[in-house]
N, C-alpha and C positions, 0 to 999 in steps of 0.2 A: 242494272247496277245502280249505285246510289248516286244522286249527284247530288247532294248538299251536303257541306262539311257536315253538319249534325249528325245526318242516318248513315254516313262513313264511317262515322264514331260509335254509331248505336251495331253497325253490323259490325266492327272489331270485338264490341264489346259481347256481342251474344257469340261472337265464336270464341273467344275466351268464356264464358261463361258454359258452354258445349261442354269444353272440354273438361271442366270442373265436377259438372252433372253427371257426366259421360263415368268418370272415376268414380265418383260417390254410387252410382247405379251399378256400377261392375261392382263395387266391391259388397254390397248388399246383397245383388244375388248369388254371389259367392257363396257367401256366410249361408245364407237359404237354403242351397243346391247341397251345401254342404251338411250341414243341420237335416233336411232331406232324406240323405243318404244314411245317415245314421238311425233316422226313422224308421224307414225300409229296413233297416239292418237290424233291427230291433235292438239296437245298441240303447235302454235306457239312459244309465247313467253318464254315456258320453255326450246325447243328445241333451238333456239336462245340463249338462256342463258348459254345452255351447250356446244354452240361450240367452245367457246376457250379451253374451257378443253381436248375437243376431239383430238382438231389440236396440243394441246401439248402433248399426249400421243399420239399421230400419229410422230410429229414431234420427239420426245425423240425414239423411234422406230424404225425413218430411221437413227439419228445420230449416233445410235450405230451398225446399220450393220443385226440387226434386220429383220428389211424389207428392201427392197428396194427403193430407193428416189424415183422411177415411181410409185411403188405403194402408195408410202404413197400421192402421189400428185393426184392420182388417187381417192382413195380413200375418199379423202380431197375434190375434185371437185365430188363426188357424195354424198355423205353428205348436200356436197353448196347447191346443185341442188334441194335436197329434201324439205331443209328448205325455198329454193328459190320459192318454187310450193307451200310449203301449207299461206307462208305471200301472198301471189299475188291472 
């Protein structure tokens, strides 16, 4: 446990900050899992429908430290790809 007022403060503060992450990351792979399924489904135009939403909870994700900027552009360029393959 922490004994200086300081690192009592810094562990309130990362577990506030947990739970913030914790939200931003569920609600990311939601959108993915979801976007995913319509992949799989061969749903083009709904799968197309739903990528700006994805790429804004991807994007909101790296802004805050979340994930990583490679990852999220990573992950953003396999998404592309996918919905790339089933319009073509």
């Amino acid at each position: 446990m922490a004994n200086t007022s300081s690192a009592k403060k810094a562990h309130r503060v990362s577990l506030r900050r947990r739970v913030f992450n914790a939200r931003r990351k569920k609600a990311m792979k939601d959108s993915v899992k979801e976007t995913s399924k319509l992949v799989k489904g061969k749903s083009a135009k709904e799968a197309s429908a739903a990528l700006p939403g994805v790429f804004q909870a991807i994007d909101k994700a790296a802004k805050n430290g979340t994930i990583k900027k490679n990852t999220a552009a990573r992950m953003k360029s396999r998404i592309s790809k996918q919905i790339d393959a089933l319009t073509k």
